[in-house]
C-alpha positions as CSV (number, residue, x, y, z in Angstrom):
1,X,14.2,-117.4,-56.2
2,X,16.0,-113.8,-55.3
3,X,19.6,-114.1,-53.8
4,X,19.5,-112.3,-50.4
5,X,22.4,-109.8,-50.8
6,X,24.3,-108.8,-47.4
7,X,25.6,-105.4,-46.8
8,X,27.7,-104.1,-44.0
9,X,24.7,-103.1,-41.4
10,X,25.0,-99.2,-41.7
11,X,25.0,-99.7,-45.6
12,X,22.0,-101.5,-45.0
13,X,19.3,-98.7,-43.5
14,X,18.1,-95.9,-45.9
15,X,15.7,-93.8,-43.9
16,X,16.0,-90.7,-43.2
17,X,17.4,-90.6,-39.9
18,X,20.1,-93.0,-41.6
19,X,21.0,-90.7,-44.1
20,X,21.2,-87.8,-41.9
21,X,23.7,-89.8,-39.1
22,X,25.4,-91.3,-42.2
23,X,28.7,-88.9,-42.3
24,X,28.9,-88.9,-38.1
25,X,28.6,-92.4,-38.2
26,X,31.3,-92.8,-41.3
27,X,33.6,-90.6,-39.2
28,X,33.3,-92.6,-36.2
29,X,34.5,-96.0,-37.9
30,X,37.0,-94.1,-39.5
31,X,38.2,-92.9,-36.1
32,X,38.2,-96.5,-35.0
33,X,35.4,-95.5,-32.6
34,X,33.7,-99.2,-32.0
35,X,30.1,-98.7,-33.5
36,X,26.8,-101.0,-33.0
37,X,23.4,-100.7,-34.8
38,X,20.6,-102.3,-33.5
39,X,18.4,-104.5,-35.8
40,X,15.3,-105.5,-35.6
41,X,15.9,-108.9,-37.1
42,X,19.4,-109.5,-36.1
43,X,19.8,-107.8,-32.7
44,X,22.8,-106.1,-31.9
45,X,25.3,-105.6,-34.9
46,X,28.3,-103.9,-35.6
47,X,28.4,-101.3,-38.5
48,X,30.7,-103.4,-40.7
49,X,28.8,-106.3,-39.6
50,X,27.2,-107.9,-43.1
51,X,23.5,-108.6,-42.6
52,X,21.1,-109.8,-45.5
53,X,17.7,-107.9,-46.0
54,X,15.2,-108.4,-43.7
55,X,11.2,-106.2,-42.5
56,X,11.2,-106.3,-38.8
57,X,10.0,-103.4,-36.9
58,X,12.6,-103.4,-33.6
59,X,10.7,-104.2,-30.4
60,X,12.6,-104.6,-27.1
61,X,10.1,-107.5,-26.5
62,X,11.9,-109.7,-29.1
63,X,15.2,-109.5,-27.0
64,X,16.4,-110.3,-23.9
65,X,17.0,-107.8,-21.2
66,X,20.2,-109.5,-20.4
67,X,21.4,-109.2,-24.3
68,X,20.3,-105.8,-24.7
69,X,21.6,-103.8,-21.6
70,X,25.3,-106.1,-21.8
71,X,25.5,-105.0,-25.5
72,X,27.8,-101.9,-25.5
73,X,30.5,-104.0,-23.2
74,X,30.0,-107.9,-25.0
75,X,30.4,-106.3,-28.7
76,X,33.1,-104.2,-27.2
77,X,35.1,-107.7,-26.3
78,X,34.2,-106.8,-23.1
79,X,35.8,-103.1,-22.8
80,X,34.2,-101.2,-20.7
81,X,32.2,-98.2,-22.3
82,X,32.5,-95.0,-21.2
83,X,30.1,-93.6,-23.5
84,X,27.3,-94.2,-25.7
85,X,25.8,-92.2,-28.1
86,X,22.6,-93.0,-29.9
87,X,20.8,-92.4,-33.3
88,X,17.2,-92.9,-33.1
89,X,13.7,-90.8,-33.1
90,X,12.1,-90.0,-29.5
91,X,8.9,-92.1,-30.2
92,X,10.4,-95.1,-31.0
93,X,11.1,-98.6,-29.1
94,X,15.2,-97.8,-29.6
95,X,14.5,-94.4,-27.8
96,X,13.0,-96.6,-24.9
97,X,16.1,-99.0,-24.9
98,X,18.4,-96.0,-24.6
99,X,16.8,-94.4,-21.8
């Protein structure tokens, strides 16, 4: 049996896109700039969140509307957000959630 190892969710995504938004994204936390990544398995995680490994593609059709458009706000402790930036290719179901 393997051990499932948890990282801290921005430690956790290797791709290129990840890599390439890895020092803005480093920068941010360090700012103390509240950061979220979404996750395909887990949903709506903050960067220093630890998650274990998982292989599911993100699809706006596993969450709820409800949990998905309150996100910025309810991981905020309920801040209100000015601004959002976002990380993700143009094609892509994350793309579709940010529009």
């Amino acid at each position: 049996m393997t051990a499932v190892l948890s990282l801290p969710a921005r430690h956790r995504y290797v791709g290129t896109l990840d890599k390439t938004a890895a020092e803005s994204l480093a920068a941010a936390i360090v700012a103390g700039v509240p950061v979220l990544i979404i996750s395909g398995a887990y949903g709506p995680v903050l960067a220093e969140e630890s998650i274990g490994w998982y292989d599911h593609r993100f699809s706006r059709r596993d969450w709820p509307c409800w949990l998905l458009e309150g996100m910025p706000r309810d991981r905020n402790g309920g801040a209100r957000v000015q601004t959002v930036v976002g990380f993700c290719a143009r094609s892509t179901d994350y793309a579709n959630l940010f529009r």
